[in-house]
BALO-356796 format. One line per field, with one value per atom (N, C-alpha, C): residue number from 1; residue in three letters; x negated, y, z. Coordinates in Angstrom, 1 decimal. Last residue first. Example, Ala and Ser with C-alpha at 12.3 -4.5 7.8 and 13.67 -1.06 7.14 Angstrom:
! residues 2
k (2 / 2 / 2 / 1 / 1 / 1) $
r (Ser / Ser / Ser / Ala / Ala / Ala) $
x (-12.8 / -13.7 / -12.9 / -13.2 / -12.3 / -13.2) $
y (-2.2 / -1.1 / 0.0 / -5.7 / -4.5 / -3.3) $
z (7.1 / 7.1 / 7.9 / 7.8 / 7.8 / 7.8) $
This chain:
! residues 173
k (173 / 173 / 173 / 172 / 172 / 172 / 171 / 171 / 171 / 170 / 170 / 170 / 169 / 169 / 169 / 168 / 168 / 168 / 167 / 167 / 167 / 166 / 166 / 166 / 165 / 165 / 165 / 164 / 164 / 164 / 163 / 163 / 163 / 162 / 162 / 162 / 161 / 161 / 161 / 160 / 160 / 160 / 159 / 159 / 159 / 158 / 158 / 158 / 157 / 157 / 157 / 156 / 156 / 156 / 155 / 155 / 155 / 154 / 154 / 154 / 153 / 153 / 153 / 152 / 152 / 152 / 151 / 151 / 151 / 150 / 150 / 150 / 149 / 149 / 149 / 148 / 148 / 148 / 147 / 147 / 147 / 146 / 146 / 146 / 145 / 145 / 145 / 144 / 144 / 144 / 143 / 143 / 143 / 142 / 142 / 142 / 141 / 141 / 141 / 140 / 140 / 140 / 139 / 139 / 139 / 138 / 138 / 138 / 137 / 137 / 137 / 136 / 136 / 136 / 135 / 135 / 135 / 134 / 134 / 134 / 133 / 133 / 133 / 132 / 132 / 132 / 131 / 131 / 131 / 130 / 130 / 130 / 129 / 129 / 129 / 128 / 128 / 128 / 127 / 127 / 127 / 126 / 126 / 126 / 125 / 125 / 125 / 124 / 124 / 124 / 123 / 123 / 123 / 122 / 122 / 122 / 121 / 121 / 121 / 120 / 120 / 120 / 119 / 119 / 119 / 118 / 118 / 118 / 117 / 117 / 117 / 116 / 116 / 116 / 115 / 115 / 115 / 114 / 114 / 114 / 113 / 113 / 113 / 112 / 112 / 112 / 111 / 111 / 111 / 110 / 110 / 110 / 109 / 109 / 109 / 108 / 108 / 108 / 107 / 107 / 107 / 106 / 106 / 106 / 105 / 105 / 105 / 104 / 104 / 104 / 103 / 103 / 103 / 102 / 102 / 102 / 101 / 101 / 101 / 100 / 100 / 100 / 99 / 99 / 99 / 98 / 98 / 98 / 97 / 97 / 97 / 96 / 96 / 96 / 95 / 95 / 95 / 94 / 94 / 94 / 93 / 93 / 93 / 92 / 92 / 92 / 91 / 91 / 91 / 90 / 90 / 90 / 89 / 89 / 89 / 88 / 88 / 88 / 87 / 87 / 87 / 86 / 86 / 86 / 85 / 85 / 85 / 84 / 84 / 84 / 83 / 83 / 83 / 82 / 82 / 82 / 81 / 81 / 81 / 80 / 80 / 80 / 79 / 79 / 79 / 78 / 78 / 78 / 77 / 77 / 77 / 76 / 76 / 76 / 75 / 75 / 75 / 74 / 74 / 74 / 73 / 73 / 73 / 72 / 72 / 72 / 71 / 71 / 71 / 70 / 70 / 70 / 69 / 69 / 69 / 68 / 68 / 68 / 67 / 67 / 67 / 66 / 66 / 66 / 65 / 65 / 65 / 64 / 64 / 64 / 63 / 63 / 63 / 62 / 62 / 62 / 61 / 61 / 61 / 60 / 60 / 60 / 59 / 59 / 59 / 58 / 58 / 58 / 57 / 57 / 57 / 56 / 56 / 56 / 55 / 55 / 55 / 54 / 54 / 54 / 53 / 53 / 53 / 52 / 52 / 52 / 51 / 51 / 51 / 50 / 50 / 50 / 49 / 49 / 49 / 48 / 48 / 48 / 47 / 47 / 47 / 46 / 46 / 46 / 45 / 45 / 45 / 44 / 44 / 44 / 43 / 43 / 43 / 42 / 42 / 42 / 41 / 41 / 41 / 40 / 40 / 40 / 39 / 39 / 39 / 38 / 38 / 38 / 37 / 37 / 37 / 36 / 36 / 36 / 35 / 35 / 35 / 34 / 34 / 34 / 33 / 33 / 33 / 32 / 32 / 32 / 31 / 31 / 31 / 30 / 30 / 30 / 29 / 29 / 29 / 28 / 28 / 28 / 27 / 27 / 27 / 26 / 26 / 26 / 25 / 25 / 25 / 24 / 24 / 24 / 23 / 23 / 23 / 22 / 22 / 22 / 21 / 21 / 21 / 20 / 20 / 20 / 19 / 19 / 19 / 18 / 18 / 18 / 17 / 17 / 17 / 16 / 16 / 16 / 15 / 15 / 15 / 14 / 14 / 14 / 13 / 13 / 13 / 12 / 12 / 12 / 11 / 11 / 11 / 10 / 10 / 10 / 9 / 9 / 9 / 8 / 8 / 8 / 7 / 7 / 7 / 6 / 6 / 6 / 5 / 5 / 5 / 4 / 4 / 4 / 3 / 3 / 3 / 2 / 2 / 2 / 1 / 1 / 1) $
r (Unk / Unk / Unk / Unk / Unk / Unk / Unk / Unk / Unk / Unk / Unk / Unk / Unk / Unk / Unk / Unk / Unk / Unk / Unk / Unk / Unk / Unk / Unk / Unk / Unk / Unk / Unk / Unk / Unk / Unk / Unk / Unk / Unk / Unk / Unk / Unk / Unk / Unk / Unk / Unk / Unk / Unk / Unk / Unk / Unk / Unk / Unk / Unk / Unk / Unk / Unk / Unk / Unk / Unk / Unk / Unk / Unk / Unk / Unk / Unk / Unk / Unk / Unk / Unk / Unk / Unk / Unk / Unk / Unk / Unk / Unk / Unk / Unk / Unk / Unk / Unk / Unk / Unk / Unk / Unk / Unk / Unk / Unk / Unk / Unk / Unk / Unk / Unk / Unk / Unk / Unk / Unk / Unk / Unk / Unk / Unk / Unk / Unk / Unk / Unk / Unk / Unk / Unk / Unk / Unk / Unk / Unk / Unk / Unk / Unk / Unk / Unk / Unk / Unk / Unk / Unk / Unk / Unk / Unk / Unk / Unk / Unk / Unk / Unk / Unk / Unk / Unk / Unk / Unk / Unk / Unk / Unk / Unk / Unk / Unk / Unk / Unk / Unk / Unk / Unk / Unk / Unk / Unk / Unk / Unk / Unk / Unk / Unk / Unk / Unk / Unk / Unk / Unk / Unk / Unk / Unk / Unk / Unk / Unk / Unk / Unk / Unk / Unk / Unk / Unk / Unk / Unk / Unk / Unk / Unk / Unk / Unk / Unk / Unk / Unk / Unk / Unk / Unk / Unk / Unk / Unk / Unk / Unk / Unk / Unk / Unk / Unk / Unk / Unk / Unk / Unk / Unk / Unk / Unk / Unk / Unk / Unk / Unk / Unk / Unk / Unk / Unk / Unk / Unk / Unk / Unk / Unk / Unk / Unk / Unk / Unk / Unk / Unk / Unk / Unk / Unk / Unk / Unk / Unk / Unk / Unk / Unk / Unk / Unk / Unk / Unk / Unk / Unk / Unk / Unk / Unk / Unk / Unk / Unk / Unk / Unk / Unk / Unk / Unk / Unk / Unk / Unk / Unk / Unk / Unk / Unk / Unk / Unk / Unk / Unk / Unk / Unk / Unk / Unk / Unk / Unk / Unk / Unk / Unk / Unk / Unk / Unk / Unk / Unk / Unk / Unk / Unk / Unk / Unk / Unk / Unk / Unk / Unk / Unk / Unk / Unk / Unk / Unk / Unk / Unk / Unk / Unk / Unk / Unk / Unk / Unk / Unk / Unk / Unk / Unk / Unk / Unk / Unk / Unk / Unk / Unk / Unk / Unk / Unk / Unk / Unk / Unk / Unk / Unk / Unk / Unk / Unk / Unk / Unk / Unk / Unk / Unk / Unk / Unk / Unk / Unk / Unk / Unk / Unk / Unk / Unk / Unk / Unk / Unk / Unk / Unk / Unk / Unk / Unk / Unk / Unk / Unk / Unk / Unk / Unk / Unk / Unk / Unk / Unk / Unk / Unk / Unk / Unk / Unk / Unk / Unk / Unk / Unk / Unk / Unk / Unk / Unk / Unk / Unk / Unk / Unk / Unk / Unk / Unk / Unk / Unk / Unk / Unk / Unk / Unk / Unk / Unk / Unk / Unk / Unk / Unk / Unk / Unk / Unk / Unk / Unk / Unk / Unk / Unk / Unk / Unk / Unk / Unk / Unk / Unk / Unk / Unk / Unk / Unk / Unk / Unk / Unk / Unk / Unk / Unk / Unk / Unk / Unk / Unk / Unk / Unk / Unk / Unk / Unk / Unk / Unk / Unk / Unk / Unk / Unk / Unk / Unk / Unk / Unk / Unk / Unk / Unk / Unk / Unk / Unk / Unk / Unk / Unk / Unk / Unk / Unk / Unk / Unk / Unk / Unk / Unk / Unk / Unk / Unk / Unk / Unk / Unk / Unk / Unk / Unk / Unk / Unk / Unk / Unk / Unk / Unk / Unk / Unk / Unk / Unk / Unk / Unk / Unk / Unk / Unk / Unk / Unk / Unk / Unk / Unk / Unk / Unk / Unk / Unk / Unk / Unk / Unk / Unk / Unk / Unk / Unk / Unk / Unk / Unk / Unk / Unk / Unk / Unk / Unk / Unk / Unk / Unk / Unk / Unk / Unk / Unk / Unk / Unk / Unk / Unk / Unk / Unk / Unk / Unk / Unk / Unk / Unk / Unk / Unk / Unk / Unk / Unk / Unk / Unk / Unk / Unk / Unk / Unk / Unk / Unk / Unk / Unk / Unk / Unk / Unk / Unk / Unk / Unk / Unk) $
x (61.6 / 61.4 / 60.3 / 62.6 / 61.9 / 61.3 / 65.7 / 64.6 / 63.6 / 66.9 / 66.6 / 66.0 / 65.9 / 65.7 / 65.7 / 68.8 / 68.1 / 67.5 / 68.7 / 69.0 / 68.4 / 68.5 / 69.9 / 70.0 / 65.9 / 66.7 / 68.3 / 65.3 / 65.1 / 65.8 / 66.2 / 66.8 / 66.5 / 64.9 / 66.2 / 66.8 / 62.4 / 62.4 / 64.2 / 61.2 / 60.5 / 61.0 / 62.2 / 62.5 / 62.1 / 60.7 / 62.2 / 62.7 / 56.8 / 58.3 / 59.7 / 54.0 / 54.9 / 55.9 / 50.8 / 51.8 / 52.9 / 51.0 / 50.2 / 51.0 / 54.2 / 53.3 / 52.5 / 57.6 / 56.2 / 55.2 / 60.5 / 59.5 / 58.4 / 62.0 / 61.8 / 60.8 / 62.8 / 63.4 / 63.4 / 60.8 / 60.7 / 62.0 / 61.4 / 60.4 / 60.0 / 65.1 / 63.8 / 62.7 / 67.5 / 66.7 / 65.4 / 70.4 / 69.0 / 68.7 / 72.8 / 72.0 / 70.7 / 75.9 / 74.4 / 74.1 / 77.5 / 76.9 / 75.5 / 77.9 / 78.1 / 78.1 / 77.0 / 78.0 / 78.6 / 75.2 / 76.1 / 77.1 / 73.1 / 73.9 / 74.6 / 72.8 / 73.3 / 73.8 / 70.6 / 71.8 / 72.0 / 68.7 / 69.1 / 70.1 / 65.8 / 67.3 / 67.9 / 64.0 / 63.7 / 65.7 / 61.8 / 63.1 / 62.9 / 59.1 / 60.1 / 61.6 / 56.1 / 57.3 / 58.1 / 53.5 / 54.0 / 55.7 / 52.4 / 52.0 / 52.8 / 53.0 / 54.2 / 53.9 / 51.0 / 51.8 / 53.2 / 47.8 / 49.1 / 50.3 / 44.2 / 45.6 / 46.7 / 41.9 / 42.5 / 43.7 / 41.6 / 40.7 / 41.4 / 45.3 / 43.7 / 43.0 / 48.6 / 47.4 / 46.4 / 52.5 / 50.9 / 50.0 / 54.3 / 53.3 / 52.0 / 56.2 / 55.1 / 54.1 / 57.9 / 58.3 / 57.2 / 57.4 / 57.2 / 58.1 / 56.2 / 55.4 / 56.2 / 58.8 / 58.0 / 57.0 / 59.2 / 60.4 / 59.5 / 56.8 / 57.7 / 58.6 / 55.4 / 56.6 / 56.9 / 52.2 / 53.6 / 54.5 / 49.0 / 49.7 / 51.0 / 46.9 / 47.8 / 48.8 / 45.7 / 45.6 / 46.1 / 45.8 / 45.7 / 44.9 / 45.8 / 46.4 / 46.5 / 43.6 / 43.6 / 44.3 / 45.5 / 44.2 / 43.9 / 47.6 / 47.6 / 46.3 / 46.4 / 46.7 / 47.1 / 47.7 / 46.6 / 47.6 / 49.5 / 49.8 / 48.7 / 48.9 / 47.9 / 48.6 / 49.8 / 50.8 / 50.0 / 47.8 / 47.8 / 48.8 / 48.4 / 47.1 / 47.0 / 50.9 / 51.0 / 49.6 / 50.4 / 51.2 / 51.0 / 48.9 / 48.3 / 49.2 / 50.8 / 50.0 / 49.4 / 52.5 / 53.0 / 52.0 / 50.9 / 51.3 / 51.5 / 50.7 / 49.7 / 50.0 / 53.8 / 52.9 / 51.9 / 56.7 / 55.0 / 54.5 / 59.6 / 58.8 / 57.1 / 61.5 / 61.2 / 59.8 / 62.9 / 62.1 / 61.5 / 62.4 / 62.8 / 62.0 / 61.4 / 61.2 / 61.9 / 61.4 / 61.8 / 61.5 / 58.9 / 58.9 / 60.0 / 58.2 / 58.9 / 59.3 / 55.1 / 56.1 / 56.7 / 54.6 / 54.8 / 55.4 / 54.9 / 53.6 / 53.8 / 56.7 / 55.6 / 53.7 / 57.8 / 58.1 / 56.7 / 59.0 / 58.0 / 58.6 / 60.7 / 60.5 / 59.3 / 61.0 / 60.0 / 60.4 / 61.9 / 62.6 / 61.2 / 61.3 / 60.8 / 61.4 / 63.2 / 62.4 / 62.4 / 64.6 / 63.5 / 63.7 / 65.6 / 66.3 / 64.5 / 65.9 / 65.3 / 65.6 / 65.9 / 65.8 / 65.3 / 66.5 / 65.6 / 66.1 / 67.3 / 67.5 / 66.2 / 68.0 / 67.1 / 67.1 / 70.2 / 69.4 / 68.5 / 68.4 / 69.6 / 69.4 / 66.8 / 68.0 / 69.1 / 63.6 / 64.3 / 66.2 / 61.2 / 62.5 / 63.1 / 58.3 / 59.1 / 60.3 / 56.0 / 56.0 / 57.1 / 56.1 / 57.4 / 56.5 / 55.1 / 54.8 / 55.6 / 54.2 / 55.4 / 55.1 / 53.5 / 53.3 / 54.1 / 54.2 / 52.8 / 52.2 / 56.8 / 56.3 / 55.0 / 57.8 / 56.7 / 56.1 / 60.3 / 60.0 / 59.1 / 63.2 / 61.6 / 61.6 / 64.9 / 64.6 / 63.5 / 67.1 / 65.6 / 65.5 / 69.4 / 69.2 / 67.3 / 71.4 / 70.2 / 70.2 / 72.9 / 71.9 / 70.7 / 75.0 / 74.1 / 72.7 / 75.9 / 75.8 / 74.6 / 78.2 / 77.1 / 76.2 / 80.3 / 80.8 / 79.1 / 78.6 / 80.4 / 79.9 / 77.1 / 76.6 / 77.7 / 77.8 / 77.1 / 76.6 / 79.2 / 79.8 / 79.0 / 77.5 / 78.6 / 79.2 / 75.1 / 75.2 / 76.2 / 76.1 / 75.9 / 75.4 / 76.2 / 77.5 / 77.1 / 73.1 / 73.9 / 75.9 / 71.5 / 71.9 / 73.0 / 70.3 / 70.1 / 70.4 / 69.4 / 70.4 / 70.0 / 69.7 / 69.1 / 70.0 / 69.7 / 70.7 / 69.4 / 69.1 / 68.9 / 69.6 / 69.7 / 70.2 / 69.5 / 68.7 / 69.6 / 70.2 / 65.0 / 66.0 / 67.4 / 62.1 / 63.1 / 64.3 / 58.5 / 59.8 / 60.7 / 55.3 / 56.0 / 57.4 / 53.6 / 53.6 / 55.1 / 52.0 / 53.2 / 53.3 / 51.2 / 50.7 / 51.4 / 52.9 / 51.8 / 51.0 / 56.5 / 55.3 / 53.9 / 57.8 / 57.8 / 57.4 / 56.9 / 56.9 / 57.1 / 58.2 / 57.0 / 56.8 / 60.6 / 60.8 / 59.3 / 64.1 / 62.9 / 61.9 / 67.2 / 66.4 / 64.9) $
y (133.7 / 134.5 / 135.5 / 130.5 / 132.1 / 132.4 / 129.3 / 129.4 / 130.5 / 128.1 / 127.5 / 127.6 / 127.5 / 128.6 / 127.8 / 127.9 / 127.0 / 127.1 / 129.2 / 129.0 / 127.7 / 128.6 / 129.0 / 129.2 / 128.7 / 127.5 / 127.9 / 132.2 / 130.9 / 130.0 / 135.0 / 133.8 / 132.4 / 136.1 / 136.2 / 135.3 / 134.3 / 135.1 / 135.1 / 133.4 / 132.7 / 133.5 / 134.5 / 133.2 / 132.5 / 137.6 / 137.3 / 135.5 / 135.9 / 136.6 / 136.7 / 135.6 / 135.6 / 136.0 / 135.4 / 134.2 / 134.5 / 139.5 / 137.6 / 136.7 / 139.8 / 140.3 / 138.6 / 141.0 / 140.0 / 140.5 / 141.2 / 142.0 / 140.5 / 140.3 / 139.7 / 140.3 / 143.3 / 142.5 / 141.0 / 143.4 / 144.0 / 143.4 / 141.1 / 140.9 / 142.0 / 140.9 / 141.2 / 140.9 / 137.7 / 139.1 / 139.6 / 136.4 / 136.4 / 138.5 / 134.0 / 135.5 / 135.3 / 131.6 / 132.1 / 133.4 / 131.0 / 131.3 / 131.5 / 129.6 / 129.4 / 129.8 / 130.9 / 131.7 / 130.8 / 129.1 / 129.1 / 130.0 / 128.5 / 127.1 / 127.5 / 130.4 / 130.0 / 129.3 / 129.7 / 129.3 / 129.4 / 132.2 / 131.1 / 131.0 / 133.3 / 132.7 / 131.7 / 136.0 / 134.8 / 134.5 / 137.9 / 137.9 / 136.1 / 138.7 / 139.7 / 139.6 / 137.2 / 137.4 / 138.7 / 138.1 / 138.0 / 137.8 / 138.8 / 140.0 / 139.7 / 137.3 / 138.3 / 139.0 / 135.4 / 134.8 / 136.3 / 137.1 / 136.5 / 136.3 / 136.8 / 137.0 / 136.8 / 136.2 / 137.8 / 138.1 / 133.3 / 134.6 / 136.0 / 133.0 / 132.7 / 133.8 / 132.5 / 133.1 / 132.5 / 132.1 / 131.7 / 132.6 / 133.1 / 134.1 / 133.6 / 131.4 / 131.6 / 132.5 / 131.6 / 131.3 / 131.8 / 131.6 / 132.4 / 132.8 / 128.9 / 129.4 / 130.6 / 127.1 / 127.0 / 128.3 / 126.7 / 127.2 / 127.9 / 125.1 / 127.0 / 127.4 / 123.2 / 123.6 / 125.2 / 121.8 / 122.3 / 122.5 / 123.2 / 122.5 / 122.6 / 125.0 / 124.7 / 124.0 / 124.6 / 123.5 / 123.9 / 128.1 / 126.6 / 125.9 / 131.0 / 129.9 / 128.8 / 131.8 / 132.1 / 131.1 / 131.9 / 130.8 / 130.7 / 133.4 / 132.5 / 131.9 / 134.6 / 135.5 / 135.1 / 134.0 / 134.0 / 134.8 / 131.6 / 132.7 / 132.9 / 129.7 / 131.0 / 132.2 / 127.3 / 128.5 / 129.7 / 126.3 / 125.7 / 126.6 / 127.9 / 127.7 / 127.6 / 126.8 / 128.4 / 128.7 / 124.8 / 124.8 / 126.2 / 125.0 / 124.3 / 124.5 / 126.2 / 126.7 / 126.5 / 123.8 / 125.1 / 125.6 / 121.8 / 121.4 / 123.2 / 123.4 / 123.4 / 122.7 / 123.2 / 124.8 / 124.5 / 121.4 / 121.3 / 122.8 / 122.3 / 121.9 / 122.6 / 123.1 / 121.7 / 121.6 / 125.3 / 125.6 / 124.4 / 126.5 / 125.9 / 125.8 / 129.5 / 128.1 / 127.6 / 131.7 / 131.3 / 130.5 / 134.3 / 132.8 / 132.4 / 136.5 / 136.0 / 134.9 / 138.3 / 137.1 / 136.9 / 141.5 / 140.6 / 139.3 / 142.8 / 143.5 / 142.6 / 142.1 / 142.4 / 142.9 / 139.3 / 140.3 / 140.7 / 135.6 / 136.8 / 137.8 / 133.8 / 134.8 / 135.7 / 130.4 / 131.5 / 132.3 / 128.1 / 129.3 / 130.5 / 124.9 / 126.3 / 127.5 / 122.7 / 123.4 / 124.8 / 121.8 / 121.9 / 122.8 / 120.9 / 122.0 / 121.9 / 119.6 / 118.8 / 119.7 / 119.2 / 120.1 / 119.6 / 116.6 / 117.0 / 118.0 / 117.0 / 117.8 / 117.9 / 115.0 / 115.7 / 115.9 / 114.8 / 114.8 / 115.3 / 113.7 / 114.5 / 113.4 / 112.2 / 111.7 / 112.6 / 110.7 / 111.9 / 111.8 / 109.0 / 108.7 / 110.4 / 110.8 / 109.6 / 110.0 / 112.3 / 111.3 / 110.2 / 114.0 / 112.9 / 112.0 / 116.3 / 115.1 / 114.8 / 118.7 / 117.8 / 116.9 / 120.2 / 120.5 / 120.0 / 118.7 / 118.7 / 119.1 / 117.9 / 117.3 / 117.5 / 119.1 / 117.9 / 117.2 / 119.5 / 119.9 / 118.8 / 119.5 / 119.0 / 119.1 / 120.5 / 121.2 / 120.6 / 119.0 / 119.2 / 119.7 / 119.2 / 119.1 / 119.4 / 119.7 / 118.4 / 118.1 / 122.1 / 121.8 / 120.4 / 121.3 / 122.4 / 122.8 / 118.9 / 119.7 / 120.4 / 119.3 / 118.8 / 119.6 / 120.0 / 118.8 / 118.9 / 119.8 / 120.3 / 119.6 / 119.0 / 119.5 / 119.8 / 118.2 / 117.1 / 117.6 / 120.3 / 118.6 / 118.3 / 122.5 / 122.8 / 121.6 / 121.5 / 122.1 / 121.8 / 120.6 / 119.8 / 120.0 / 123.3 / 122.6 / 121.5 / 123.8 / 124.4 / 123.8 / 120.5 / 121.5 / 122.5 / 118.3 / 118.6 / 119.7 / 117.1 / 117.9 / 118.3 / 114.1 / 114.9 / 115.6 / 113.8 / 113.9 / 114.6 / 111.0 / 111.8 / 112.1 / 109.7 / 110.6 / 111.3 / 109.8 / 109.5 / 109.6 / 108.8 / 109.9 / 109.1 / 107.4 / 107.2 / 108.6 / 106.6 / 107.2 / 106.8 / 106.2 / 105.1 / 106.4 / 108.7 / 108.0 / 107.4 / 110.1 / 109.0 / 108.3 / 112.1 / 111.7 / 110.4 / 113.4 / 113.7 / 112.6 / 112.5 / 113.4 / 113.2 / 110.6 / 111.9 / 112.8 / 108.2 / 108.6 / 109.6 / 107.7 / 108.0 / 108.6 / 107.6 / 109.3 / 109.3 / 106.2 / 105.7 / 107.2 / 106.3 / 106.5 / 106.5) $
z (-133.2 / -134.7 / -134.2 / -132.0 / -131.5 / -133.1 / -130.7 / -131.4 / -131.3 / -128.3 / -129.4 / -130.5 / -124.6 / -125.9 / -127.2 / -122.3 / -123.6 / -124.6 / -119.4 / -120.9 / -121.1 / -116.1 / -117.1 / -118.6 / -114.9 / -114.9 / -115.4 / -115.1 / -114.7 / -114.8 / -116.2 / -116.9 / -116.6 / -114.1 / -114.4 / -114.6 / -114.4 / -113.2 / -113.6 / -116.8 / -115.5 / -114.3 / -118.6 / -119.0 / -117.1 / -118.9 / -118.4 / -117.9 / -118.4 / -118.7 / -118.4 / -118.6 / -117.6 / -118.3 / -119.0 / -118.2 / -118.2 / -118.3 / -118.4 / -118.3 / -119.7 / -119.4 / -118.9 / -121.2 / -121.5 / -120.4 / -121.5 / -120.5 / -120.4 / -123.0 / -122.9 / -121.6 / -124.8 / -123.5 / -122.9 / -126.4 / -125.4 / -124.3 / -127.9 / -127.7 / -126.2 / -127.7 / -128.8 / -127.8 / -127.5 / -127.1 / -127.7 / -128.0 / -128.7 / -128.3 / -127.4 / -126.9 / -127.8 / -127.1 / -127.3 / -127.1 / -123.8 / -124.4 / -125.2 / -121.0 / -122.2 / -123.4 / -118.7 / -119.7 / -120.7 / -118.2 / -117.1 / -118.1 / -120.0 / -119.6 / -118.5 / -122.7 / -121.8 / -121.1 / -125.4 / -124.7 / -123.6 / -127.0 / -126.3 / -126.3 / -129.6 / -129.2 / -128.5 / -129.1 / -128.7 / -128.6 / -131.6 / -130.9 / -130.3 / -132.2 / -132.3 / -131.4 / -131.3 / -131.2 / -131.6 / -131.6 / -132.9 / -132.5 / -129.0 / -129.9 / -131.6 / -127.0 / -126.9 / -128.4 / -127.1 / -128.3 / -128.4 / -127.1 / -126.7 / -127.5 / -126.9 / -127.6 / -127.0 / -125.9 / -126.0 / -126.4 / -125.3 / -126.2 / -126.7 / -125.3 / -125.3 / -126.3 / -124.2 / -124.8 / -124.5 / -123.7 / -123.7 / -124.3 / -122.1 / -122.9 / -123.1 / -121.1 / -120.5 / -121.2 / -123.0 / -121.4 / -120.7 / -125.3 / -124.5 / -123.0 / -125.5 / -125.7 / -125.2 / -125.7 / -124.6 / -124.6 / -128.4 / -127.1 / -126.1 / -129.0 / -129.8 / -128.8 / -126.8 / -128.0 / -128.3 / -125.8 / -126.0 / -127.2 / -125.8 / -125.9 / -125.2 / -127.8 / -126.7 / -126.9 / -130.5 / -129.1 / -128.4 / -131.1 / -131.8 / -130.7 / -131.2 / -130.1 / -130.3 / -132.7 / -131.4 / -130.5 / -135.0 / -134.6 / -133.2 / -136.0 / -134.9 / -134.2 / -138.2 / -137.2 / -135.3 / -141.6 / -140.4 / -139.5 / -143.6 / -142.9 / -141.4 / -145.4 / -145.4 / -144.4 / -145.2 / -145.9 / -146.4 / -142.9 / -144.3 / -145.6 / -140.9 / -141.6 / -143.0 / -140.0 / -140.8 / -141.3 / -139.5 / -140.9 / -141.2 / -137.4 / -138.3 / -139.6 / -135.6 / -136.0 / -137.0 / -135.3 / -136.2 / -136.7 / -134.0 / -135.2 / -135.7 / -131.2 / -132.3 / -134.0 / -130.9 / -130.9 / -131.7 / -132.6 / -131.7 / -131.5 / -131.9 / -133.2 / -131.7 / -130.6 / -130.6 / -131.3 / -131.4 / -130.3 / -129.8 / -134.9 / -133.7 / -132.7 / -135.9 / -135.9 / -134.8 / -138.6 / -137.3 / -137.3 / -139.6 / -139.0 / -138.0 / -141.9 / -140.9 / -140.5 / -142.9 / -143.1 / -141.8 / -145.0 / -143.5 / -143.9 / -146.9 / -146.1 / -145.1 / -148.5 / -149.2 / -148.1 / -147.2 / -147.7 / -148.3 / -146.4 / -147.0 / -147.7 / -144.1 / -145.1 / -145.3 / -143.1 / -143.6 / -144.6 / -140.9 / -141.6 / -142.5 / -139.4 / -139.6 / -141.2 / -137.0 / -138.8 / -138.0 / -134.6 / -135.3 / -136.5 / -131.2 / -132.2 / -133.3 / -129.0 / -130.8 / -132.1 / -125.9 / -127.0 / -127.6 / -123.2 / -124.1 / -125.2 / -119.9 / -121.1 / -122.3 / -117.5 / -118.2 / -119.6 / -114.5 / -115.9 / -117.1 / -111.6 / -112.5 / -113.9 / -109.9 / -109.4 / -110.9 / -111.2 / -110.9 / -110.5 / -109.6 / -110.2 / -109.7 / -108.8 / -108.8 / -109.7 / -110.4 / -109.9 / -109.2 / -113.0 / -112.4 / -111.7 / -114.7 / -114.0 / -113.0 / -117.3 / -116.5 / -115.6 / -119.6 / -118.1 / -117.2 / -121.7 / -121.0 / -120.0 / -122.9 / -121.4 / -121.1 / -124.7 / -125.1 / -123.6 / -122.8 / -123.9 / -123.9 / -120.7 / -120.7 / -122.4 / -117.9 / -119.4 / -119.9 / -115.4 / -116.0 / -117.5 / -113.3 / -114.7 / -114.7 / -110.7 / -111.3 / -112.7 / -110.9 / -109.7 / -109.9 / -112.5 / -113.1 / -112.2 / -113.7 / -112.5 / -112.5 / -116.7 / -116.0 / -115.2 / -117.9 / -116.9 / -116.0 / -120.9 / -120.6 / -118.7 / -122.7 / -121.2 / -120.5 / -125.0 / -124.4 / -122.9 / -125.9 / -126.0 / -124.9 / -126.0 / -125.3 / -125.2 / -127.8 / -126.2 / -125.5 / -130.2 / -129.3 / -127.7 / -131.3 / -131.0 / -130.1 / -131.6 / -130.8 / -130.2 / -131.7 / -132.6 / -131.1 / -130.3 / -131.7 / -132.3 / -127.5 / -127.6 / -129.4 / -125.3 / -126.4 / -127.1 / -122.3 / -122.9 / -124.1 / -119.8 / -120.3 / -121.7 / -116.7 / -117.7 / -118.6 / -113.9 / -114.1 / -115.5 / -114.8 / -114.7 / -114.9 / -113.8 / -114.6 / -113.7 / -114.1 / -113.4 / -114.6 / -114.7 / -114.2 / -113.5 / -116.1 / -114.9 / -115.1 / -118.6 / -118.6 / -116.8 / -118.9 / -118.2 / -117.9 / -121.0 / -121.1 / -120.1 / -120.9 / -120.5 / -120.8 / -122.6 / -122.8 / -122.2 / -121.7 / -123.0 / -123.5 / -118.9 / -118.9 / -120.1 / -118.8 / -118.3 / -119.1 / -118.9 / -118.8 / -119.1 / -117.4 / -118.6 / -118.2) $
């Protein structure tokens, strides 16, 4: 499979494979069997670069929409973990829901954002998360953890240490 079109930097590679994943039932079908030592997780690909041909497969997430409840003093946002970071932002602009601006132009996906606790200018994305929902690619299982067991800090969280290379985050509320 052809690799350049979905990184940022499009360099010239290809992957043994790649599998687009749409929905939670399509986890467990389309990963059943697969070696769990040459897989790749790639989201909008912006922190990605292939310089050569990758020998696994690579896992695109397409889990999308956004969920919005209003209450009287708050709004609740789930969103898929596919859907753009700065697109979102821009929609919750346009809804009038403030409070994001801060993180508008990073670049990436909802999934993505608290893998890494992105931030800027003082903010961090740990300060709107409540809960983050994955898949398990070794339990086979789904999980959804709150914001404190996510143990947030700069840059950093559960996603990049425990849970390294074993979920799938499909959405974050």
């Amino acid at each position: 499979m052809y690799l350049a079109p979905l990184h940022s930097f499009g360099f010239h590679s290809s992957a043994k494979a790649l599998l687009t994943i749409n929905s939670i039932s399509d986890i467990a079908a389309k990963l059943d069997g697969l070696d769990k030592a040459a897989f790749y997780i790639l989201g909008d690909g912006t922190n990605t670069v292939f310089l050569e041909d990758f020998e696994g497969t690579v896992i695109k997430p397409n889990f999308l929409g956004i969920e919005l409840t209003e209450t009287t003093t708050h709004f609740e946002l789930k969103v898929g973990a596919a859907e753009n970071w700065h697109q979102f932002v821009s929609w919750c602009l346009r809804q009038g829901i403030y409070g994001f601006e801060n993180l508008a132009l990073i670049p990436g996906t909802v999934g993505a954002a608290p893998i890494q606790n992105i931030g800027a200018y003082g903010v961090e994305v740990e300060k709107f998360v409540s809960s983050v929902e994955y898949y398990d690619l070794i339990e086979h299982s789904q999980h959804s953890l709150t914001a404190q067991e996510c143990a947030f800090a700069y840059r950093d969280s559960i996603f990049k240490h425990h849970l390294a290379d074993r979920v799938l985050i499909t959405s974050v509320t």
